[in-house]
matplotlib code that plots the C-alpha trace (Angstrom):
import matplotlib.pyplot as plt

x = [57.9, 58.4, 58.6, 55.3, 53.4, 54.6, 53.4, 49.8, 49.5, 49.5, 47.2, 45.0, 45.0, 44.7, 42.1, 40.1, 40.8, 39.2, 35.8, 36.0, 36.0, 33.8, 30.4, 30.5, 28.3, 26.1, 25.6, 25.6, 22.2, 19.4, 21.1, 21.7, 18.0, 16.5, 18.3, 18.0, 14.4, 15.4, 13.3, 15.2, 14.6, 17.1, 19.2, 19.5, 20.9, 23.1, 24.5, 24.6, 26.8, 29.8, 28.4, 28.4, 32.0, 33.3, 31.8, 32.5, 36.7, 36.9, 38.5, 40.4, 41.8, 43.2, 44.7, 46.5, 47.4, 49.1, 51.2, 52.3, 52.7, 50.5, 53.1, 52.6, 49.1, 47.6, 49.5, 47.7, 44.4, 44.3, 46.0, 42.6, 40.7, 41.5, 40.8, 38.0, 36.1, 37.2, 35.5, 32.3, 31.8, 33.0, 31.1, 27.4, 28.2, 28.9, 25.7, 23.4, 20.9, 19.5, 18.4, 19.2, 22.4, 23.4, 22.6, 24.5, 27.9, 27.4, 26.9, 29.9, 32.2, 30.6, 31.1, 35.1, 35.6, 34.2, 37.4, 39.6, 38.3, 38.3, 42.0, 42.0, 41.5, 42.2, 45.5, 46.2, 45.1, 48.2, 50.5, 49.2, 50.1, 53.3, 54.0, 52.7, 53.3, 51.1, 48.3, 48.2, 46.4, 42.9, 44.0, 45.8, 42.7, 40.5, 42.3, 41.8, 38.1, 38.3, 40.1, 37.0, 34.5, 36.3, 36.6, 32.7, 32.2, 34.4, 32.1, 29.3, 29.8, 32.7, 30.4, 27.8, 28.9, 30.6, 27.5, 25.4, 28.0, 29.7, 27.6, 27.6, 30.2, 32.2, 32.3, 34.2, 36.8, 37.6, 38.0, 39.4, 43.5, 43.5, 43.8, 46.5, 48.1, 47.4, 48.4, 51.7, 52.5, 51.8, 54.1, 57.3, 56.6, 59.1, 58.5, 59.3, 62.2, 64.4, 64.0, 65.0, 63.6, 63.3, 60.2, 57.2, 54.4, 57.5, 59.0, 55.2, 54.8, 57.9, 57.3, 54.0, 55.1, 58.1, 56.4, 53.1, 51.6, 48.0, 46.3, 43.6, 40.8, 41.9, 41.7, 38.5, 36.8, 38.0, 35.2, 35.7, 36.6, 33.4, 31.7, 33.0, 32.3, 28.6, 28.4, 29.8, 27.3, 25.2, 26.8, 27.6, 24.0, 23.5, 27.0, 25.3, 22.1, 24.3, 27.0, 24.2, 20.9, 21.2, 21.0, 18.2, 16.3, 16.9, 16.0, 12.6, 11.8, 12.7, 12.1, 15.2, 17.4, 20.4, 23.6, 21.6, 21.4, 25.1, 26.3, 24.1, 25.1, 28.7, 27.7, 27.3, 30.8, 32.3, 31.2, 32.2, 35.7, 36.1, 34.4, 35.7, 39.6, 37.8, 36.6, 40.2, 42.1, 39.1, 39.8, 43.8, 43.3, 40.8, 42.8, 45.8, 44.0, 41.6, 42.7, 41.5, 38.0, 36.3, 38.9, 37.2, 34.1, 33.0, 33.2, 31.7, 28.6, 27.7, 28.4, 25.7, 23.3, 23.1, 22.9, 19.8, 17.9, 19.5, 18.6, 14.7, 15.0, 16.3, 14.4, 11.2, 12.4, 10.0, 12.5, 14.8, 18.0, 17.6, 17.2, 20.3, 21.9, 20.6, 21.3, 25.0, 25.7, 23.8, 26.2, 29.2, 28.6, 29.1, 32.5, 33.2, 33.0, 35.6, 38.5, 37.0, 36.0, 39.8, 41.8, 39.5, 40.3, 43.8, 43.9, 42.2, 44.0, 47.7, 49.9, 47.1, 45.6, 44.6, 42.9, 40.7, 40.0, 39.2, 36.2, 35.4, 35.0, 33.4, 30.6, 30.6, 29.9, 27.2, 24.6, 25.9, 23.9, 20.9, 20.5, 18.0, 15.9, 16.0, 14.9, 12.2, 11.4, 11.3, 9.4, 6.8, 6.8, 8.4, 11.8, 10.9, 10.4, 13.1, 15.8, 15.1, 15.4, 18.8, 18.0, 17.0, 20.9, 22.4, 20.9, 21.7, 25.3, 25.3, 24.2, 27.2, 30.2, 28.7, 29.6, 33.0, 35.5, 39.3, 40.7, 44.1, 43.6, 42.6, 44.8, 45.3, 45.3, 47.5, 50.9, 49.1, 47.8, 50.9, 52.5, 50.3, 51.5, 55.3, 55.0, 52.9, 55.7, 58.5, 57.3, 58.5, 62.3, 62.4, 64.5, 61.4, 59.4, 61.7, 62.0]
y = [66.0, 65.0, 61.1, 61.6, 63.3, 60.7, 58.1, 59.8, 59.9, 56.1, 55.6, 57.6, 55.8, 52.7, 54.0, 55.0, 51.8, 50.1, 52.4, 51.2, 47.3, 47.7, 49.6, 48.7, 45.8, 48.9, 49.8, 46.4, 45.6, 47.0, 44.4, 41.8, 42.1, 42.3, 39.0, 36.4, 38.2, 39.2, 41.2, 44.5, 42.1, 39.9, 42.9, 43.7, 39.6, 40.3, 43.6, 43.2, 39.9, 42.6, 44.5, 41.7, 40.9, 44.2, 45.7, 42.1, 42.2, 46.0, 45.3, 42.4, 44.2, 46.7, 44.6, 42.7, 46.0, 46.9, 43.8, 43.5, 47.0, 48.8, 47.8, 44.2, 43.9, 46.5, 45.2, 41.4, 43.2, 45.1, 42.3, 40.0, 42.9, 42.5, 38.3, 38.5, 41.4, 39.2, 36.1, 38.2, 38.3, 34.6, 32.8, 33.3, 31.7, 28.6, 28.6, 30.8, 27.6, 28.9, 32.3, 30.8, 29.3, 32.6, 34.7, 32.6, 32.3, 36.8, 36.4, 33.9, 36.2, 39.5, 38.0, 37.6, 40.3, 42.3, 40.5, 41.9, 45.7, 45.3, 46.6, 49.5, 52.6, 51.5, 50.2, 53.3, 55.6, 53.0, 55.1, 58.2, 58.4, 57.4, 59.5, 62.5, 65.1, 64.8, 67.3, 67.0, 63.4, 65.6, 66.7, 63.6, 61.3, 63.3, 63.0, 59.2, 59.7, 62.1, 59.2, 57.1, 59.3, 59.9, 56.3, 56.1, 58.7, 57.6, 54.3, 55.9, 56.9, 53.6, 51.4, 52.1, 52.5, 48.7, 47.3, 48.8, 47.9, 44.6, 43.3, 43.6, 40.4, 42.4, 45.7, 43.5, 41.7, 44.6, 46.9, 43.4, 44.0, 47.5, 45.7, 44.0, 46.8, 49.3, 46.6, 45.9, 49.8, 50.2, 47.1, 49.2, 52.7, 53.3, 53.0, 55.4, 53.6, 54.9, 58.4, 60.4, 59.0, 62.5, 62.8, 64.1, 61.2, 58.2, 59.7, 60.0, 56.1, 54.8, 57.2, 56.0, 52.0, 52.9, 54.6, 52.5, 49.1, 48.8, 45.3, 45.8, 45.2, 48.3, 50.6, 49.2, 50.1, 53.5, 56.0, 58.4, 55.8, 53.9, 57.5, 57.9, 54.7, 55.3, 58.6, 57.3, 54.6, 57.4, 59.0, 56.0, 55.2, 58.0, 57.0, 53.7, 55.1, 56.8, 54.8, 51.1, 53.0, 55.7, 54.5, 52.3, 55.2, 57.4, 54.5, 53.4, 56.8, 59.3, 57.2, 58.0, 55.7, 53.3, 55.5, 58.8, 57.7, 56.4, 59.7, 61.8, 59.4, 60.6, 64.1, 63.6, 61.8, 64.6, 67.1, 64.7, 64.6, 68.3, 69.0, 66.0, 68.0, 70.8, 69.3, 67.9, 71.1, 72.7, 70.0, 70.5, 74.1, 73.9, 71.3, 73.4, 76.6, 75.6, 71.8, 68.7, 68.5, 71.1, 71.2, 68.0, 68.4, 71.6, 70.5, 67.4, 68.4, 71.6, 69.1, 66.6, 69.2, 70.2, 66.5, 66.1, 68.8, 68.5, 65.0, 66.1, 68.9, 66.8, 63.9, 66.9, 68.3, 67.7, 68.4, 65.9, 68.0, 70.2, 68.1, 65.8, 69.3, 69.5, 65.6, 66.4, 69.2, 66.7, 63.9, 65.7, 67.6, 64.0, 63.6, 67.2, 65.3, 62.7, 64.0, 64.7, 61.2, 59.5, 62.2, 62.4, 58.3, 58.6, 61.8, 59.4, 56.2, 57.0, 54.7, 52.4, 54.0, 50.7, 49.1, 52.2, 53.2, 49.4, 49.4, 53.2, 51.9, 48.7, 51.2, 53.0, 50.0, 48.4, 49.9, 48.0, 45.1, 47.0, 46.2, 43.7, 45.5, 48.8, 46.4, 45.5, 49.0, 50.2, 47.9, 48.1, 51.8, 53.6, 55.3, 58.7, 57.1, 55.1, 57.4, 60.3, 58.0, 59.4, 62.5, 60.9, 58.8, 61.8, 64.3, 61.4, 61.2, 65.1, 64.2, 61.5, 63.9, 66.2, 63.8, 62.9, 64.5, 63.9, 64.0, 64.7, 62.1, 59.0, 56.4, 55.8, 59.7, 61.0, 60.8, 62.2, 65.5, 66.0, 66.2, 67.9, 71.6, 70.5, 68.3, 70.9, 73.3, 70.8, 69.4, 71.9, 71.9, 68.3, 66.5, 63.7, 67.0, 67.3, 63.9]
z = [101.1, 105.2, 105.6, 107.5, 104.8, 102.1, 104.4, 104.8, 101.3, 100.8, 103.7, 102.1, 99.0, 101.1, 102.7, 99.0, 98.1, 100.9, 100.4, 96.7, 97.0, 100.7, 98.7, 95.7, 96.5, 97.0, 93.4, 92.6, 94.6, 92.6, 89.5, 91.7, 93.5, 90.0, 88.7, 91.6, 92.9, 96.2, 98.7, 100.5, 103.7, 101.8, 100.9, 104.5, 105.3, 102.5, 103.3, 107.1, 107.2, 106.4, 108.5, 111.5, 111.0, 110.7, 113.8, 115.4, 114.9, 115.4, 118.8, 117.8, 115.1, 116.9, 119.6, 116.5, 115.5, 118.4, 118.7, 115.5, 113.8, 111.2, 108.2, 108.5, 109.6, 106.9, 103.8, 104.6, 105.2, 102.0, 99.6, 101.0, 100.2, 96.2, 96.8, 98.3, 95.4, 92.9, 94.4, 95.2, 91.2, 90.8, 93.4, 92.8, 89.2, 90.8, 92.3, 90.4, 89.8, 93.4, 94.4, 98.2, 96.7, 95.7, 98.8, 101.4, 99.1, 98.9, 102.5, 103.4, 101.5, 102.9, 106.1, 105.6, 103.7, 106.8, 108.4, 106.3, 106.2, 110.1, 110.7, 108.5, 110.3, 113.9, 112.0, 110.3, 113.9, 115.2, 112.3, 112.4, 116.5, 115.7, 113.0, 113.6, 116.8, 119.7, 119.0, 116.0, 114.6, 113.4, 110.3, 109.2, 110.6, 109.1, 105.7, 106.0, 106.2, 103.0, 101.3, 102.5, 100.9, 97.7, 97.2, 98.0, 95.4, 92.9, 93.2, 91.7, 88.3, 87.9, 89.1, 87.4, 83.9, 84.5, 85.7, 82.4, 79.7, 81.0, 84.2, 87.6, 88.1, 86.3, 88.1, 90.9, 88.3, 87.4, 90.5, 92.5, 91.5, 93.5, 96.9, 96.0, 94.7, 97.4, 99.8, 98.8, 97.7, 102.0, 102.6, 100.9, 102.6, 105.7, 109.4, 111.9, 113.4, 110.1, 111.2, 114.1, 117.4, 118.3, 116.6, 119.1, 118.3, 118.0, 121.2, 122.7, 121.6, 123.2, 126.5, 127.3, 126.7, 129.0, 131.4, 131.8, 130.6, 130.3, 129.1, 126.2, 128.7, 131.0, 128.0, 126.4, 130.1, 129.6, 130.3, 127.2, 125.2, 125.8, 125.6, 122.0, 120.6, 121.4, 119.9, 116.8, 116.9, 116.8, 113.7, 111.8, 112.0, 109.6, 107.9, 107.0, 105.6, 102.5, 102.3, 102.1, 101.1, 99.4, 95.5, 96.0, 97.9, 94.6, 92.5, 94.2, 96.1, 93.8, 90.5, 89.0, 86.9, 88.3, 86.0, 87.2, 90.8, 90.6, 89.3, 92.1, 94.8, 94.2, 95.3, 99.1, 99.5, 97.5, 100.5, 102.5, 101.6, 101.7, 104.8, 106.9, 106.0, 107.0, 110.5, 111.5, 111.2, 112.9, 115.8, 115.6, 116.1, 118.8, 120.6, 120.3, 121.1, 124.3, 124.9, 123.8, 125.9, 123.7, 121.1, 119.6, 121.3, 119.6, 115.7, 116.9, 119.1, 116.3, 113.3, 114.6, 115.5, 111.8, 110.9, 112.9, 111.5, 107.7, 107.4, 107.9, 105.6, 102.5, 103.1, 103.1, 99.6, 97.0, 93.9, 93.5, 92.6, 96.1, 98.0, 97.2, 97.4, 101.3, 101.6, 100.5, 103.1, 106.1, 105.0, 104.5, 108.1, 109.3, 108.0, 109.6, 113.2, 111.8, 112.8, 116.1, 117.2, 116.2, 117.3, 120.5, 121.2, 120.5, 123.9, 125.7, 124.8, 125.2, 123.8, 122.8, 119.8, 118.0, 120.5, 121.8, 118.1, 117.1, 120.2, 118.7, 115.2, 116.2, 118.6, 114.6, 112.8, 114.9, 113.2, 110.2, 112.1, 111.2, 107.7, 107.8, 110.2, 107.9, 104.9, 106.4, 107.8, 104.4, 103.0, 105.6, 106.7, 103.6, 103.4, 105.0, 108.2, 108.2, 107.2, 109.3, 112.5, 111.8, 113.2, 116.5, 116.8, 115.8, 118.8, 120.8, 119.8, 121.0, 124.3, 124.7, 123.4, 126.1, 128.9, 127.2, 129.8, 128.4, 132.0, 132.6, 135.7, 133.8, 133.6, 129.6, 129.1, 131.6, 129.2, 126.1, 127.7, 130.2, 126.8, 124.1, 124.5, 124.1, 121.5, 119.3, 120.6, 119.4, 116.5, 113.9, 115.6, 115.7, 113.1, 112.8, 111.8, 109.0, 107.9]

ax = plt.figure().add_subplot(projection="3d")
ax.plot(x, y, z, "-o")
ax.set_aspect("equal")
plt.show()
């Protein structure tokens, strides 16, 4: 297998890993609400203190990234990831005399943990843009996001059967070594500099740093960049309704039970993972095909479009089993614009991938800031209502990928599309390619 590949592969267990100790809080809610007596109001505090952090050090992330390389910075970020699950299981013990007690130490380590998850995918973007041939970061972005949703649906049915036979403290023990694992693994895996420099996206990294030198507040003004992060706002905001919501809504809404809803729940993610593959080499060919403007603008515009309507449709379904089926396709037609939005940052962010892609995913993760607002929402206006407000962000995130130009004049741009067609025309010839 290429260097490149065997490196993808371990970013996107990384990256399964990180979805598995992020959500599992998730599945843990409906115990943890029943025990201590908490409101979804409280849910929401709880929820969106990760939520806060993570959208809060997006950017800084990504600047960290950039100066100090994905190896380094990743490998710290994921061994926290395994200290900090284990501690969300410990530290309510210490003060379970209190229901208050309880939700601030959930929400102090929520709040750090959303720290830690902060540099993974503008971090991994960083690799993938040095790894991989100019043109070509769709696919392997996108195969990030399908490790993302396998680990999300992998939660599920592991979660849940840990929670009914040993407890929910013990579904984090238990999932809590993985980080550490995962994080180390990525420490040992090689860097480009022990390949050929020939190699189109290494060769692409050290042209544009030659060439020019942008500060992290010149590219984080970037038009297009700004453009995408909004949009994803606009798609995470239905993101975060699955990936935070979507068991309890099967629980209270659809009266079904915690292992049932755990195992259903799994479904969406599961579409997600093959569709958001599908959506990257969509973008790769497109990009390759017609250029990068409509090349990620296409999957991303017609994948949100079906969002907005699908979301409707499920949440409409009477019968429980169709309508996750219709539920499934909307969620997994989000992942289909993955590949889109990161490979899209990376055209217009030249040589500084992890700082464009850190203010993209911190634009995806401010609706994360949302959960106590949707808690109270729901308990005031029902779920319908408050779910299918996703249909209104995710028209809205069609309108902003419509403005999203990818110039070949803008200043943080210029070097990647001067150079798209000859490093999808070199790539296979290069020795880097056959690492």
């Amino acid at each position: 297998m290429p260097a490149r590949y065997r490196v993808l592969v371990v970013l996107v267990l990384v990256s399964l890993v990180n979805y598995l100790l992020r959500n599992n809080l998730s599945y843990a809610l409906p115990s943890i609400r029943a025990e201590f007596h908490f409101t979804n109001a409280d849910l929401g505090w709880i929820v969106g203190a990760f939520n806060c952090s993570y959208a809060l050090f997006g950017i800084p992330s990504g600047v960290l990234g950039d100066a100090y390389g994905p190896r380094r910075v990743l490998a710290v970020a994921a061994v926290s990831w395994g200290l900090l699950t284990a501690m969300t299981g410990f530290l309510p013990h210490l003060l379970a005399t209190s229901a208050t007690g309880v939700m601030a130490s959930l929400m102090v380590v929520r709040f750090i943990m959303g720290i830690a998850q902060a540099p993974m995918y503008p971090v991994a973007a960083n690799a993938i843009a040095s790894w991989f041939p100019v043109g070509s970061w769709g696919f392997p972005n996108a195969m990030l996001t399908a490790g993302l949703t396998a680990g999300q649906a992998l939660i599920g049915p592991l979660v849940t059967v840990l929670i009914v036979k040993f407890g929910w403290q013990a579904s984090f023990y238990a999932l809590a070594p993985l980080g550490v694992i995962v994080g180390l693994w990525w420490f040992n895996t090689d860097t480009p500099k022990k390949h050929s420099p020939i190699s189109s996206g290494v060769e692409w990294s050290r042209l544009g740093r030659r060439t020019r030198r942008f500060s992290w507040c010149a590219v984080v003004a970037e038009r297009d960049v700004l453009l995408i992060a909004a949009a994803y706002f606009c798609q995470n905001y239905v993101f975060y309704i699955f990936a935070q919501w979507l068991v309890i809504y099967l629980v209270e809404a659809r009266g079904l039970s915690l292992l049932e809803s755990g195992v259903l729940a799994m479904i969406p993610f599961i579409v997600g993972s093959v569709l958001s593959v599908a959506g990257g080499a969509v973008c790769d060919y497109l990009c390759r095909r017609i250029g990068p403007r409509w090349g990620c603008r296409l999957p991303a515009t017609v994948g949100l479009l079906l969002v907005a309507a699908l979301l409707v449709v499920g949440l409409r379904v009477q019968q429980t089993y169709v309508a996750m089926a219709v539920l499934s396709l909307c969620f997994g037609l989000t992942q289909f614009t993955e590949g889109s939005f990161w490979a899209a940052s990376t055209y217009a962010a030249g040589p500084h991938t992890a700082t464009a892609t850190g203010l993209m995913n911190t634009g995806g993760n401010l609706p994360g800031l949302l959960a106590p607002l949707l808690g109270v929402l729901i308990d005031n206006f029902g779920w319908v209502p408050t779910i299918a407000s996703g249909s209104v962000f995710a028209a809205l995130g069609v309108v902003l990928w419509m403005m999203v130009g990818l110039q070949a004049n803008s200043p943080t741009n210029t070097i990647v599309l001067s150079t798209v067609n000859a490093g999808a025309a070199t790539a296979s010839d290069s020795p880097g390619a056959r690492a």
